[in-house]
ZAMARGU-4260 file (C-alpha; in steps of 0.2 Angstrom, whole numbers, plus 5000, padded with zeros to 4 digits):
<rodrens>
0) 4398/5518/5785 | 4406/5510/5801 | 4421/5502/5788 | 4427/5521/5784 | 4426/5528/5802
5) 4435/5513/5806 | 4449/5515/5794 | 4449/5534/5798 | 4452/5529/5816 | 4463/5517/5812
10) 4475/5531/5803 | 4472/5544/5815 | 4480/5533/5831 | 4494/5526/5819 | 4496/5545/5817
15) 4499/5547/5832 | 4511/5534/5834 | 4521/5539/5825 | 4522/5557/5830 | 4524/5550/5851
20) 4541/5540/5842 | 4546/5556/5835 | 4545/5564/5851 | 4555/5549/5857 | 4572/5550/5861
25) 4582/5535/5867 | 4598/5531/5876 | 4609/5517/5879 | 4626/5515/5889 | 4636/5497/5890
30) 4651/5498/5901 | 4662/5485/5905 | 4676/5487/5917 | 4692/5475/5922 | 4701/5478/5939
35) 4715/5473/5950 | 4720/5476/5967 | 4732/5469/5980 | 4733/5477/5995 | 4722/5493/5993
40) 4711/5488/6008 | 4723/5484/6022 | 4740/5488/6015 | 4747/5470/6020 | 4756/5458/6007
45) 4757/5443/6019 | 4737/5441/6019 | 4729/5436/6003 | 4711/5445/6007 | 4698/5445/5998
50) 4698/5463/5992 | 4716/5456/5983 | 4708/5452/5967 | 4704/5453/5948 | 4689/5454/5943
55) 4677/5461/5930 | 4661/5474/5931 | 4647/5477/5920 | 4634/5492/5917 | 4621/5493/5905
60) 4607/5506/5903 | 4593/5509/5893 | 4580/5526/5895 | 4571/5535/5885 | 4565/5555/5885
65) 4547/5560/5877 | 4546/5579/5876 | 4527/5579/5868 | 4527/5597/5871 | 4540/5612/5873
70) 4535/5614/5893 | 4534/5596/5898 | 4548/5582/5898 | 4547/5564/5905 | 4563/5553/5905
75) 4563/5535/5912 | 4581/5523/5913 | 4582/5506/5919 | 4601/5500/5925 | 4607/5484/5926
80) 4625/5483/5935 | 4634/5465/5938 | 4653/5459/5946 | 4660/5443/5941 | 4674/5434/5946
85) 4677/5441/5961 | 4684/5432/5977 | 4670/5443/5989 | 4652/5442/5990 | 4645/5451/5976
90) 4633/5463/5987 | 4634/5480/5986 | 4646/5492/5998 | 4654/5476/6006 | 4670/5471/6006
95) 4672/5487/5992 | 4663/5476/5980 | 4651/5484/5966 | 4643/5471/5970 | 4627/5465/5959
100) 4611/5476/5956 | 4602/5467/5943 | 4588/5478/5931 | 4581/5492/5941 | 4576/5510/5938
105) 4589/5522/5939 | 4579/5538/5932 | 4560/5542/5933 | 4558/5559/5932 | 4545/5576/5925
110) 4551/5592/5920 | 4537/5607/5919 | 4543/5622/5911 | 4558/5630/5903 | 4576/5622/5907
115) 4584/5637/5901 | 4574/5648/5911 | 4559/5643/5923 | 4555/5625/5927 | 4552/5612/5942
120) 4559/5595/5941 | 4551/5577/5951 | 4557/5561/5954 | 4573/5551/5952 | 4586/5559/5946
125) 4605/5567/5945 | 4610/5580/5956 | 4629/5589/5952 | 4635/5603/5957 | 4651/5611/5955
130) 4666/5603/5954 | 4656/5585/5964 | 4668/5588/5980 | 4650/5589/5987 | 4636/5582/5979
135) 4640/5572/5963 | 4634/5555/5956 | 4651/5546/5958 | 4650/5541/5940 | 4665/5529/5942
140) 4655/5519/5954 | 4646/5504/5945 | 4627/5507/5948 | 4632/5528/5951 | 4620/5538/5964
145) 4602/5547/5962 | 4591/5555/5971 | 4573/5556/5972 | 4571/5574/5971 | 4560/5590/5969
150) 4572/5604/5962 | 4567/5622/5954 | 4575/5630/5943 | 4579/5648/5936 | 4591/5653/5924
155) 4596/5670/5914 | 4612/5674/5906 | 4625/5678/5917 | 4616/5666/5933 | 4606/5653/5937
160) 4599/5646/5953 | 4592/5627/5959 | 4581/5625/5976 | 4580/5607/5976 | 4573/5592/5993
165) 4580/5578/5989 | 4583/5559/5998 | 4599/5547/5990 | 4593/5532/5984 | 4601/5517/5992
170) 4606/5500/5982 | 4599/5484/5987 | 4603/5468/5980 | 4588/5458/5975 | 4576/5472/5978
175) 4570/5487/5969 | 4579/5503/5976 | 4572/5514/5986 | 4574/5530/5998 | 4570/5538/6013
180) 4554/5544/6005 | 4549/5529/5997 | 4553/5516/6013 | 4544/5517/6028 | 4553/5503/6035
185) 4568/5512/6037 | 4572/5526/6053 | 4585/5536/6044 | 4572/5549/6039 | 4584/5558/6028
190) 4582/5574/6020 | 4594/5583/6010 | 4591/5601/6003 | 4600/5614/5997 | 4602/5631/5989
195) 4616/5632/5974 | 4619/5649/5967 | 4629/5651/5950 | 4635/5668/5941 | 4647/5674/5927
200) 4646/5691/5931 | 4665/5692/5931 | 4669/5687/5911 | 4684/5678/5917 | 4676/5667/5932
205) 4660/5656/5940 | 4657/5662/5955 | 4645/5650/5964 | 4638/5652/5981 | 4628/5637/5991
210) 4621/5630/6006 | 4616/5613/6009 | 4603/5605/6024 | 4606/5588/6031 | 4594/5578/6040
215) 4598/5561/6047 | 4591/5549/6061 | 4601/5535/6064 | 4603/5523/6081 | 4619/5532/6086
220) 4609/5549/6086 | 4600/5562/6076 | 4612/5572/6064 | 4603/5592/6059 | 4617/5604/6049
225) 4620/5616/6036 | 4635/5618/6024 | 4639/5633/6017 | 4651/5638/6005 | 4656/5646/5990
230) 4667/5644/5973 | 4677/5653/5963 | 4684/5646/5946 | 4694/5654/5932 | 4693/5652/5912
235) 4710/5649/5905 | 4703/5653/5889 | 4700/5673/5896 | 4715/5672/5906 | 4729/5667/5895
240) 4731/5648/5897 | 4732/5650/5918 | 4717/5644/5926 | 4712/5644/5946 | 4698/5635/5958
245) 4695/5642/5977 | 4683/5633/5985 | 4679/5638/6004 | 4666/5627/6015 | 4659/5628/6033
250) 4649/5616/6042 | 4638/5622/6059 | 4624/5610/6066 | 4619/5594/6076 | 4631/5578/6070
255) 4623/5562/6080 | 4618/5571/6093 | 4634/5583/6093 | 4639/5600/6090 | 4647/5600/6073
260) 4657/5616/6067 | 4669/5609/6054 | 4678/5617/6038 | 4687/5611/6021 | 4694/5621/6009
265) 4702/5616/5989 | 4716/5629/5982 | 4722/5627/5963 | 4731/5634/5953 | 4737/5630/5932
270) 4743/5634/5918 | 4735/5628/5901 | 4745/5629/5884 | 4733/5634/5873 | 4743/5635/5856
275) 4752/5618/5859 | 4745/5605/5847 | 4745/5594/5865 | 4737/5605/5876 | 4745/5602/5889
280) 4742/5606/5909 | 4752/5608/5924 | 4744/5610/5939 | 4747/5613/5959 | 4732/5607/5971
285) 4730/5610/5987 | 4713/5601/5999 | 4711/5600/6017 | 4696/5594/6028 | 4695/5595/6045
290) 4696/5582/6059 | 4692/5579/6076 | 4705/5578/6089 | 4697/5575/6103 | 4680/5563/6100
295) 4674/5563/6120 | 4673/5580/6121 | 4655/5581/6115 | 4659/5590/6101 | 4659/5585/6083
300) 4675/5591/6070 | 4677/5581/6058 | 4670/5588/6039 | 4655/5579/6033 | 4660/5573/6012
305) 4640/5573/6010 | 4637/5566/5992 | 4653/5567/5982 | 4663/5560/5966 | 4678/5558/5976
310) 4685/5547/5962 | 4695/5559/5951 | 4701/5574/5966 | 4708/5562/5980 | 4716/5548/5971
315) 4712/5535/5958 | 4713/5523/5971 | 4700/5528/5982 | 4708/5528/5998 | 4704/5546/6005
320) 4688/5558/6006 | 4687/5576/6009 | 4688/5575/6029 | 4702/5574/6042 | 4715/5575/6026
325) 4729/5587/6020 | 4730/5583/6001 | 4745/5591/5990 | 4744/5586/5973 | 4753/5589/5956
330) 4743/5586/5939 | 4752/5584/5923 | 4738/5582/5908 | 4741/5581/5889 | 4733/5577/5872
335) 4746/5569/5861 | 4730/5566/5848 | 4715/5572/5845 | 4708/5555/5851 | 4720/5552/5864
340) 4720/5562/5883 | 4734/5556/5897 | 4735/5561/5914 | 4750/5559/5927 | 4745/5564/5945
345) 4755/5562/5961 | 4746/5565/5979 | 4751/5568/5996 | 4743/5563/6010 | 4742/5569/6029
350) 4727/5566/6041 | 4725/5584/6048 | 4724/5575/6065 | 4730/5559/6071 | 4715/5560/6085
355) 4702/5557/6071 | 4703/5540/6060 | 4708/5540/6042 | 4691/5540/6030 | 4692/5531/6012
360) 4680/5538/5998 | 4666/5534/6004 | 4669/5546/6021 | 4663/5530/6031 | 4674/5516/6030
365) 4689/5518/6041 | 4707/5511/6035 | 4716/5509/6052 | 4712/5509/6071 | 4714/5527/6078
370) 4730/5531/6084 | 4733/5548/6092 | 4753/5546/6093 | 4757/5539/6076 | 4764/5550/6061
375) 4752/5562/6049 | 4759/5556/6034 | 4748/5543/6027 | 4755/5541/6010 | 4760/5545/5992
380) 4749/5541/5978 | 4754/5540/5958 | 4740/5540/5945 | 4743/5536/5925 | 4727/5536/5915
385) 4726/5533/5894 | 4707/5539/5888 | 4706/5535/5869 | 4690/5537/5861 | 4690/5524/5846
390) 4674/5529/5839 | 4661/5543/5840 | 4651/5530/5852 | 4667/5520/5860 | 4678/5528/5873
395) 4693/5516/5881 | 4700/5519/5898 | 4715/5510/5905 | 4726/5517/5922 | 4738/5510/5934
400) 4740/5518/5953 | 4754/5514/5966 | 4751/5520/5983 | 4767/5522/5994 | 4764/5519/6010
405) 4769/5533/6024 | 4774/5534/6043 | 4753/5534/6049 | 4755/5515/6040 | 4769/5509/6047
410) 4764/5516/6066 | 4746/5506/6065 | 4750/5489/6058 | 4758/5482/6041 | 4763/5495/6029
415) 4765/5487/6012 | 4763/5496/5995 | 4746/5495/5984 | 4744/5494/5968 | 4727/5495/5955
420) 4726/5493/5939 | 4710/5494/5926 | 4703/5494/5909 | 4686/5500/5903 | 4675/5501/5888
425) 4661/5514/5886 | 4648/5512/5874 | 4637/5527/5872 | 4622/5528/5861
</rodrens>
């Protein structure tokens, strides 16, 4: 009698199995990505620096999504991220390096509810609004940004709406990665929380409405503000090929002890044709954030970036974030085949005050000394990017930027041209 209970067991959890694999969903990404740069970092072709270099990145990921009912979902990915090659040390955020972050966990998260309607999400994960100028996960960067997170969400259909608390995980070389909420080691104590409001209730736009807390301790003081904002983008498809993106933002709060009230704004305008078996785009873009004249006044001006993809909007070559910048841009885009999408940029850039220092990407890192009597007109920027897709799971990306270097340069020390170049591969399953 024990044989066939056994054998009946045995069935029943193999079952099992195999309805837990068919509930399984699984992803993996392999990216590989070459580089070059000479004088991106300090503008100066006298100096072989370190940042001066080729060299090659890698990515890989591999999750997995169990859904073993409608109301519940659990994903999981690892990452591992690697440079090689490379002249620098390869630790994360120094020296601009990718820097190496070998096998760690990227994703962890559980989903209650219905995505499309009710639901409450917890743990690591992506958060992304709007166009990323805000809070995005900088995709381009090697080992990408997350959160550990508790975000609710509603959805019906013509709006949606997220609550979300969150801490940005940070990268650490040898050593699983971990945020605020996780390290007690740390003083930072940062929360980030926000409201994001999202609508169709005009056919021909999203309107979005959104506010965003900070919390922050650091040694140079405790940093307590709100960002508001709002965003207004048009459909070319309902508008006859022109399409439009107004983006208005305030800041008002504590920044390291300061009194911060701070603003930055985006206006763009295009024109998409439609009919054209190219597709083409031409657009004009306007993006200022704004700075602080006077930094001994006790009072704070300069925009706060936050958590952006700063990537694409301010130049391939990642020399500007959205703070103490005037940014005209012209965008030419095109799809000569259905496999094959090309982009020509060209960017202006002014600091909005040469009182404040001017901010690379990562809205931190300063290029030059601040110098209150030199020239606004940092630079000019040209970007040329081929994306092919070579199979249904391949994508290949290969671009070349040349930065110009302006009067701001030339008046705070050597003021050489910049140039980067790249090639990627992106394996998607």
């Amino acid at each position: 009698m024990r044989l066939p209970l056994f054998l009946l067991s045995v069935c029943a959890v193999s079952a099992m199995g195999e309805g837990i694999a068919e509930q399984l969903k699984w992803n993996f990404q392999a990216r590989t990505r070459g580089e070059t740069r000479n004088n991106t970092y300090d503008f100066d072709s006298s100096r072989k620096a370190v940042t001066d270099d080729t060299y090659l990145l890698t990515r890989v990921r591999l999750g997995v999504e169990w859904q073993p009912d409608d109301w519940i979902r659990i994903a999981v990915q690892g990452q591992d991220v690697r440079e090689a090659f490379s002249k620098r040390a390869n630790v994360p955020l120094q020296n601009g390096a990718e820097g190496d972050d070998s096998v760690d966990l990227r994703l962890a998260s559980v989903e209650l509810g219905n995505p499309t309607h009710l639901s409450v999400k917890a743990g690591r994960q992506v958060l992304s609004y709007g166009d990323e100028r805000l809070v995005g996960p900088l995709e381009w960067l090697n080992f990408s940004r997350t959160f550990d997170a508790v975000k609710l969400h509603y959805q019906t259909s013509t709006w949606w709406v997220d609550a979300f608390t969150s801490s940005v995980v940070r990268i650490r070389r040898s050593q699983f990665n971990l945020s605020d909420w996780q390290d007690d080691s740390v003083t930072r104590n940062q929360f980030f929380s926000g409201l994001y409001f999202s609508s169709q209730f005009l056919p021909f736009q999203t309107t979005d409405l959104y506010a965003f807390h900070l919390h922050e301790e650091n040694l140079t003081g405790v940093s307590n503000f709100v960002t508001f904002g709002t965003r207004h983008k048009g459909d070319p498809t309902k508008l006859k090929g022109w399409d439009y993106t107004v983006e208005l933002v305030g800041q008002s709060g504590q920044l390291n002890g300061k009194a911060l009230s701070a603003y930055a704004y985006h206006l763009e305008g295009g024109y998409n044709w439609l009919k054209h078996a190219w597709k083409p785009r031409l657009a004009l873009e306007y993006s200022a954030g704004s700075g602080d004249s006077d930094p001994n006044d006790g009072h704070a001006h300069t925009f706060q970036n936050l958590f952006p993809t700063n990537h694409p909007p301010y130049g391939f070559m990642d020399t500007f974030s959205w703070q103490n910048m005037q940014n005209v841009v012209l965008r030419l885009a095109a799809q000569p085949h259905a496999k094959v999408k090309t982009t020509l940029d060209f960017h202006s850039f002014w600091l909005s005050t040469t009182g404040d220092a001017w901010y690379r990407a990562n809205g931190t890192t300063r290029v030059r000394a601040i110098n209150p009597n030199a020239s606004s007109h940092a630079g000019c920027e040209l970007d040329f990017t081929i994306n092919t897709k070579l199979t249904p799971n391949l994508d290949m990306l290969l671009g070349y930027s040349h930065f110009f270097a302006g009067a701001y340069l030339a008046a705070t020390g050597p003021s050489d041209d910049a140039d980067f170049a790249y090639w990627m591969m992106t394996f998607n399953y």
